[in-house]
N, C-alpha and C positions, 0 to 999 in steps of 0.2 A: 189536412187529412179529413176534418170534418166534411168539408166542402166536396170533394173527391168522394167521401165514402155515400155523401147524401144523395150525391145523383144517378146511382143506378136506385138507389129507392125512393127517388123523385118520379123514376119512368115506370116501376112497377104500382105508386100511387096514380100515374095516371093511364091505366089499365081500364079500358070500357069498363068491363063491371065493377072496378072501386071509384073513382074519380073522374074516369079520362069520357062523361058522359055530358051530355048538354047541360042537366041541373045541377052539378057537384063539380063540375071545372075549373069554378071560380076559388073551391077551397083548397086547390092546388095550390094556387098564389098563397094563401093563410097560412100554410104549412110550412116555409119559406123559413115564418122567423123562429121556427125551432131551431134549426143548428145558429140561427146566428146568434140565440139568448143563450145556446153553452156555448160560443164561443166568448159571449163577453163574459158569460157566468167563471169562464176557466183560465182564461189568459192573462187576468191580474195572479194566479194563480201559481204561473210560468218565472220564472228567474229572469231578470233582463241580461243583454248580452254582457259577462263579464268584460270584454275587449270595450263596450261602449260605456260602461258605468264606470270602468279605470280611468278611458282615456280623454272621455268628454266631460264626464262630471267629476272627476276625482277623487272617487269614492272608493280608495283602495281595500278597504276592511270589508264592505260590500262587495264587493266584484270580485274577492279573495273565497266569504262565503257562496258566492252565488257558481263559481269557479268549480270550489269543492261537492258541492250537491249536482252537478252537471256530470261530471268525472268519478264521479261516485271514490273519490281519494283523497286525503289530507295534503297529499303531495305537490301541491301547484305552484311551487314558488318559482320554478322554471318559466312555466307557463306566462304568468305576472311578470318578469322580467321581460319574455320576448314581446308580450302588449306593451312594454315600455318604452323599449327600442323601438317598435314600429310605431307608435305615438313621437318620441322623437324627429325616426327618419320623416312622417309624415307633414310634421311639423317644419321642417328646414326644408322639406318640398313645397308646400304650403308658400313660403317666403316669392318663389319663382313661378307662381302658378302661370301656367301656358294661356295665351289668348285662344279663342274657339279657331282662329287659322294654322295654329300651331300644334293642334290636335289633327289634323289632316297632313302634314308633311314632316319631314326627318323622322327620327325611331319614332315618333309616336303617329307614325301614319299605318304601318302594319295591325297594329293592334287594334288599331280604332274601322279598318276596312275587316280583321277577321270579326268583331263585335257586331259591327252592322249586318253581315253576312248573316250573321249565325240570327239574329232576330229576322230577316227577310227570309231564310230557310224556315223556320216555323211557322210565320204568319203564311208563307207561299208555300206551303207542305200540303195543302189540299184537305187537312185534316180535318179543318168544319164543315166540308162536304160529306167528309164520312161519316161523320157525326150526326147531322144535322137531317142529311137525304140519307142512313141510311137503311130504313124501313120501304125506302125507295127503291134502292137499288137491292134490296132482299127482294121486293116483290117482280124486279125485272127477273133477277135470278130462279125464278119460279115459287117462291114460297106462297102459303095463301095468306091475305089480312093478317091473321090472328100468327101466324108462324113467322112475320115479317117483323110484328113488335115483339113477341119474344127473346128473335135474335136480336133486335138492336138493342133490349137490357141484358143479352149477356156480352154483348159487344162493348155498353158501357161497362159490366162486370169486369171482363176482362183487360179494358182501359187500366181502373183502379186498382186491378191486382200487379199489374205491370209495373203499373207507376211508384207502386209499391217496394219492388222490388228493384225498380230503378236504386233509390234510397239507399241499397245497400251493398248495389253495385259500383252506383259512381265511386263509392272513397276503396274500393277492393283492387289490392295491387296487380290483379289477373287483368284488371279491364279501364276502368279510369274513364274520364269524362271524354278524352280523345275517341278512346276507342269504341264506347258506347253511340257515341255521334256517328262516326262514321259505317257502323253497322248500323244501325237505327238508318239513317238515309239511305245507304245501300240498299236495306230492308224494304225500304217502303218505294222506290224507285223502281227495284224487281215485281213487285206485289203490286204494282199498280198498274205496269205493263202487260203480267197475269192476269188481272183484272178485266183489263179492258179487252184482251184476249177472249176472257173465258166469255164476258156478256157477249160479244160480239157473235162468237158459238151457240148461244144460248138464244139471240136473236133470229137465226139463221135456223133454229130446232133442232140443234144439238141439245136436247133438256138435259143429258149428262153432265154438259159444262156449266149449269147452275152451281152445281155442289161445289167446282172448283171458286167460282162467283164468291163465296160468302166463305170460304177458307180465303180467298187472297183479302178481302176485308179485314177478317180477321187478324192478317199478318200485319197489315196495315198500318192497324192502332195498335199491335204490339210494338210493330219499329218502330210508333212514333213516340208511343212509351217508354220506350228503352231509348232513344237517341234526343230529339230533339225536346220533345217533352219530359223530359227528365230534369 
């Protein structure tokens, strides 16, 4: 979350009049290791996973408190038990583990073509072109310089707000990691065929179809927020 929250105020430090100038450039990069000195400063800080302080190091009394302060409840012994069992079953799995060719055919070939997929869908989602160019494509859209880097910090803003609320969608039994996916890619599938619609408009001197330009961006990095990026 640090990482996430730091970079729409990474794009506002590098704004022509604070940072984003010929002589103060360099102290963009300096700035860098602020979130990463709280992250080291906070994350001894964090509880380690009870499931791996149980079942790898065997530290039941630990991973019991560490259980209870996550749960905010005294009541975990349930909990502890089913890291038991799946420490078990993992364990008598373990004994048979599969060769890498055996990861590719019988039941455990669906699973390992839906896994690959879904990482080629992200990396192939177009998404670090939106990111990346898109003060770019604001300015094809009509915007001026300065109205161009504006939007693409609220564009990361609303990246991070999204991503956000991914969080507390994937585990809600309204929608779930399925269904987030599949809307998310839908999302940004439609939103991109708008997209190239609207600049097309916009090249042609439709200046109206700008505005549409940088609302289908915007739909963009929310789908990818909500689906793939989540």
């Amino acid at each position: 979350l640090i990482t996430w929250y730091s970079k729409p105020c990474f794009q506002i430090l590098g704004l022509p009049y604070i940072l984003g100038n010929t002589d103060r450039w360099p102290l963009i990069f300096a700035f860098t290791v602020v979130p990463s000195v709280l992250q080291v400063i906070t994350l001894p800080m964090i509880p380690e996973s009870p499931k791996y302080t149980l079942c790898v190091r065997g530290q039941q009394d630990k991973a019991t408190r560490d259980l209870k302060k996550l749960r905010g409840t005294n009541d975990v012994s349930a909990e502890i038990e089913m890291f038991r069992e799946e420490a078990a079953a993992s364990g008598a799995a373990a004994q048979q583990r599969p060769s890498m060719l055996d990861m590719f055919r019988g039941s455990l070939l669906w699973p390992m073509t839906i896994a690959i997929m879904m990482m080629l869908a992200q990396q192939l989602s177009g998404i670090n072109v939106a990111m990346f160019y898109s003060t770019v494509i604001f300015k094809q859209a009509g915007l001026s310089n300065e109205g161009a880097v504006y939007a693409t910090i609220g564009m990361g803003t609303v990246n991070v707000i999204m991503t956000v609320i991914s969080v507390w969608l994937v585990d809600h039994p309204k929608f779930g990691r399925r269904s987030l996916m599949l809307m998310g890619m839908s999302g940004m599938w439609i939103s991109t065929i708008l997209l190239v619609v609207a600049l097309s408009l916009t090249a042609s001197g439709h200046q109206w179809a700008s505005y549409g330009a940088i609302v289908f961006v915007l739909l963009f990095v929310i789908s990818f927020a909500t689906g793939p990026g989540q």
